[in-house]
N, C-alpha and C positions, 0 to 999 in steps of 0.2 A: 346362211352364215354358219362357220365351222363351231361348233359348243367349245366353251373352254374347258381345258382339262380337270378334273376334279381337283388338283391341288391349287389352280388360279381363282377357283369357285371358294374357298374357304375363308374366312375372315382370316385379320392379319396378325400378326402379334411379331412383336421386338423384343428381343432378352439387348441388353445394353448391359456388358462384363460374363461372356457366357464361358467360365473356369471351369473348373470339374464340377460344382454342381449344376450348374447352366448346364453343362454335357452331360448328366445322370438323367437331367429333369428332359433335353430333348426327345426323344421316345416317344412319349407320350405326349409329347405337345405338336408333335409333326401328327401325328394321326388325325387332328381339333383343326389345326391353323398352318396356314403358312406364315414358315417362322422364319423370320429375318434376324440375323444375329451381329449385332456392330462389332468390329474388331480393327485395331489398327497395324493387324502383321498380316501380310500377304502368306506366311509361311503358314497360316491358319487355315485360309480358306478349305486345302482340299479336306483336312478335318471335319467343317462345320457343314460340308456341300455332302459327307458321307454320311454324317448324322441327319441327315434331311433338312438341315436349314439354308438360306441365303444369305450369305458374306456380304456384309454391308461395309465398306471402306469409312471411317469417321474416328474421331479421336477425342475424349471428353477436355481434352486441354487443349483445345483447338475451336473457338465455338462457329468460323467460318465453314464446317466438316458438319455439323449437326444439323444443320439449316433444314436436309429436307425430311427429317426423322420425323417432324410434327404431321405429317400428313401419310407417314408411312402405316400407321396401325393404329387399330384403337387400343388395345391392351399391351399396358408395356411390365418386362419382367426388369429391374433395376436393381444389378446384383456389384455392379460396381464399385470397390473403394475408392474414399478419398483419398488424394496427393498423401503420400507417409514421409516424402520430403522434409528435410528441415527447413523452415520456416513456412512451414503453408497457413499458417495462424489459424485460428478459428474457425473459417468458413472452409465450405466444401466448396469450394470457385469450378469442380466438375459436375455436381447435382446440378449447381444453380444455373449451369450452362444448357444441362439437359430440358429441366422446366424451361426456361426462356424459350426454346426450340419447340418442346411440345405445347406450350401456350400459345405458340405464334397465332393471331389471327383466322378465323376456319375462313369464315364468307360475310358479304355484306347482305345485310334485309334493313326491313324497314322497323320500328319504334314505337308504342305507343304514349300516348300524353296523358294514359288515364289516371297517372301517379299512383302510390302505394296500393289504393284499391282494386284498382285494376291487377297490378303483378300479381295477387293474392289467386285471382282464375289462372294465372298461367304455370302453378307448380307442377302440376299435372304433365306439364311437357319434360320436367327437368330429366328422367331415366333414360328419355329415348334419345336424350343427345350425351350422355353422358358417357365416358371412356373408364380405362378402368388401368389404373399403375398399382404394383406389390414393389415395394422397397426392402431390400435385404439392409436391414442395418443390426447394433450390436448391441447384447447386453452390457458393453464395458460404457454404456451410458449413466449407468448408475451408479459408476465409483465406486467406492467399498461401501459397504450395510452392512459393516460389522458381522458377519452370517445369518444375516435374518432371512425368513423367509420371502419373497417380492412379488408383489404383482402389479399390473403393467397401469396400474392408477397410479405407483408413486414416482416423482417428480425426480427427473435426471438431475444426476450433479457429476458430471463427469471431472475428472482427475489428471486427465490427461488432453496434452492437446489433441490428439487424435478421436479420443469419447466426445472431445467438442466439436469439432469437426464432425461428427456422426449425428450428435445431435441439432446443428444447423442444417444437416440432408435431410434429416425427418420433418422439420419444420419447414423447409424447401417443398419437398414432396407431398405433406398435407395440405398445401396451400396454393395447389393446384386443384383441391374440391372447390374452390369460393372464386365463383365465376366474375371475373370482370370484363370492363368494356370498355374500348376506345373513344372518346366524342365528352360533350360539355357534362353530360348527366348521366354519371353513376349509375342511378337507380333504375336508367331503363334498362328495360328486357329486350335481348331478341325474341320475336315472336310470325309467326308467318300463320295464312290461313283462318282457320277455327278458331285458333286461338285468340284472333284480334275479335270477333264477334263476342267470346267468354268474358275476353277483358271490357269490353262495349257494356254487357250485361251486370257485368257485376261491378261498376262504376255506374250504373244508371243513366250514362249518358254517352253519346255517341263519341266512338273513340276518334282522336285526330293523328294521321299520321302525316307525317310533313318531314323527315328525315331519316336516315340510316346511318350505323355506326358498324363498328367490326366487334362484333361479338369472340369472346374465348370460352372453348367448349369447355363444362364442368367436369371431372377428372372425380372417380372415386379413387384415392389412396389410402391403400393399407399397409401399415408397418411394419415386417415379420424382426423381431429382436433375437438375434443369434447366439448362443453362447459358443461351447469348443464344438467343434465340428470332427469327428472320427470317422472312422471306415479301416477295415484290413489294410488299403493303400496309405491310412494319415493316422498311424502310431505315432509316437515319438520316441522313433527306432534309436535314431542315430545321438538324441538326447541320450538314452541308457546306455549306448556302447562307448559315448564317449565317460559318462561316470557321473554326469552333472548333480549336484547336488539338488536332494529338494529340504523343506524345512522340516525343524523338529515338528513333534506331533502338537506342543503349547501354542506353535506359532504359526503352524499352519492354514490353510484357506480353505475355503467350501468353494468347489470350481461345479458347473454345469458343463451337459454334455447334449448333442443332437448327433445322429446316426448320417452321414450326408445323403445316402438315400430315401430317409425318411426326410429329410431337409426340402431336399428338392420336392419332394411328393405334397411336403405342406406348401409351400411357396403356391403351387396349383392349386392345392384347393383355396386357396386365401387367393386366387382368381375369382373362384365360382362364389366362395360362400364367407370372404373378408367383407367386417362392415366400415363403411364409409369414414374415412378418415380415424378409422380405429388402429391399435398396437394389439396385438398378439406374440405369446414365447414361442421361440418355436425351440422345448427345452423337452428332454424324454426325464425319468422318472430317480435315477441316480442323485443318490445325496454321500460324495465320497469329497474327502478332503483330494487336494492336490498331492501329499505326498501318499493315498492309498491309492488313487488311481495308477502313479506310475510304480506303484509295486504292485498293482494287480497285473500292467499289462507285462511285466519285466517276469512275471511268475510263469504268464499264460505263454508266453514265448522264451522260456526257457536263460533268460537271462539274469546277471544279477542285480539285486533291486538295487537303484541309488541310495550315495551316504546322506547322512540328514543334518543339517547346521543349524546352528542357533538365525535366526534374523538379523543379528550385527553382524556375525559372520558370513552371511549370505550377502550382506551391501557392503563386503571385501572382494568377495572373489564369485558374484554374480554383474551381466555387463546389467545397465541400466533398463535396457527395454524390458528383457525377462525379468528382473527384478520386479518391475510394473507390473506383470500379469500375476505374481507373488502377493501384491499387496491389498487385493482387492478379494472379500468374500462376501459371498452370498449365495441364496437358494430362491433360483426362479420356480414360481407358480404357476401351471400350466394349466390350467381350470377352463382357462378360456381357449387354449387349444384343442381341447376333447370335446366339449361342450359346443363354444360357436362353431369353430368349425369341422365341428365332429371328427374328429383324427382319431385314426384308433394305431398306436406308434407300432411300426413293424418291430423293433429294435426299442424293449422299452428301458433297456437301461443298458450302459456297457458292457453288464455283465453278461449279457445276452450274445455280445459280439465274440469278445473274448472266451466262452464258451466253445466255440464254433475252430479255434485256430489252433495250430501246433505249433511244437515247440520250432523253435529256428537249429537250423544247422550251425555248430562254430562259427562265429564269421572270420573272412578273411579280411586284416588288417591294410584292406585298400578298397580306393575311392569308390572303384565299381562296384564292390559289395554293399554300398550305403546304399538305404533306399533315396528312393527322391521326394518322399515326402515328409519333410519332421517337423509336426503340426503343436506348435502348445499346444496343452489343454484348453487356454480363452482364445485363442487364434479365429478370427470370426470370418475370415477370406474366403467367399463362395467363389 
């Protein structure tokens, strides 16, 4: 029989929403796994087939398209927003589509009857069936904290329908560690082999098995919390050239920053070294208000910095969204990204990026001189 080729030989993994940082973080994920990447534009594929991965045809608002995702990989990367639609209400109806999909069902085995004492010998299996999801979701879960500083114990209150929405994904995606079963009793375990012998012993009596149900394999989820995402490519060019106003210095915010190569890079490690159904920042070390961030980068590229308005003035002649990203400050804590998952940030603050760039040429006052990417600063879209 002919060997299969070494990339058929590799475990699998899924990115499900693979944007620019999906496309930074492939690289290094094609070398580990053959990478299946869902996408719902054919216009995509030759893209994602150059970067080394497999165009998976499905669409998170379609849940008859996901069906066969749950059997596709055990690690999945989940970098997808929810619907920004008007009216999508509270829930994230695309996460909860995706869990539904990867909980389906693995296989059926057999049960035993030795009730709680028994289950106690079989945790010991729980690691070697367990799979592994990283969810990209956002710091705008926290609403404003007044500029405090945060860390990822304190309790969401989001402000917006969209932070609600992000916070029903996380709680979607955690809730895929806590194994459940199909059939009359809860509280059995699948178990096969050895293990029924463990549970025999440590119930002191002989185990009965007389039935099977459909077990769902246990899922470690971890939660990376994103604040602004930058890179050379995701300034917010075409903010400074058009003049947009930010606030005075009394009324201004404390915005957070991630490098999106440094983004992508944690997403992977929070594969290998994210613990179980835990929240990690994934925030670099910048503590600038909003209106010094964009007169830092308007300095480092040669532009003029924007006017500054009061806050009533700002909800005159700001539209409503941006407004929103206006109203909300705080300082993410990042203790547990150096720490757990030991990250040492390529890019430890903006200033680092900004460093590195020249001024811009005049621009020319047409379309095709704008760049194509103009990222708020909270903008959390991987």
């Amino acid at each position: 029989m002919k060997k299969p080729s070494k990339p058929l030989g590799r475990p699998r993994l899924l990115v499900v929403g693979c944007g620019d940082v999906g496309m930074r973080a492939l690289p290094a994920l094609v070398e580990r796994f053959r990478v299946f990447a869902v996408t719902s534009s054919d216009a995509r594929h030759a893209a994602l087939r150059a970067a080394g991965a497999v165009p998976v045809v499905a669409n998170l608002d379609d849940a008859a398209s996901l069906q066969r995702l749950g059997r596709l990989a055990s690690r999945v990367l989940h970098l997808a927003p929810p619907a920004g639609v008007a009216g999508s209400g509270t829930q994230d109806l695309r996460t909860r589509r995706l869990r539904a999909a990867l909980n389906r069902p693995s296989k059926r085995n057999i049960v035993p009857e030795g009730g709680l004492r028994a289950l106690s010998g079989l945790a010991h299996l729980a690691p070697a069936s367990r799979r592994i999801l990283v969810y990209a979701s956002t710091s705008g879960v926290y609403g404003d904290c007044g500029g405090a500083v945060v860390d990822e114990t304190r309790t969401p209150a989001p402000r917006s329908p969209r932070g609600q929405r992000r916070v029903d994904a996380e709680r979607t995606v955690r809730t895929l560690g806590r194994p459940s079963f199909h059939g009359r009793h809860p509280r059995r375990v699948l178990t096969t082999g050895a293990a029924r012998a463990r549970a025999a012993s440590v119930s002191g009596t002989k185990a009965s098995w007389r039935r099977t149900v459909h077990a769902r394999v246990s899922w470690r989820a971890s939660v990376v919390r994103i604040p602004g995402i930058y890179a050379a490519d995701r300034l917010p060019l075409a903010r400074l050239q058009k003049g947009t106003p930010a606030l005075v210095a009394s009324d201004d915010v404390f915005t957070n920053h991630i490098h999106a190569d440094d983004l992508a890079a944690i997403l992977i490690r929070a594969m290998w070294r994210g613990r179980a159904q835990r929240v990690v920042h994934a925030s670099d070390d910048t503590e600038w208000r909003m209106g010094e961030y964009f007169d830092r980068v308007a300095d480092a590229l040669g532009l003029p910095r924007p006017p500054r308005v009061s806050r009533d003035e700002a909800r005159r002649v700001l539209e409503p969204t941006l407004l929103s990203f206006m109203s909300e400050s705080r300082r993410l804590a990042n203790t547990r990204l150096k720490r757990e998952l030991g990250y040492a940030l390529r890019y430890p603050d903006v200033a680092a990026l900004l460093s590195t760039l020249t001024p811009l040429s005049p621009p020319e006052p047409t379309p095709s001189s704008r760049p194509s990417a103009d990222v708020p600063p909270t903008n959390t879209a991987a």
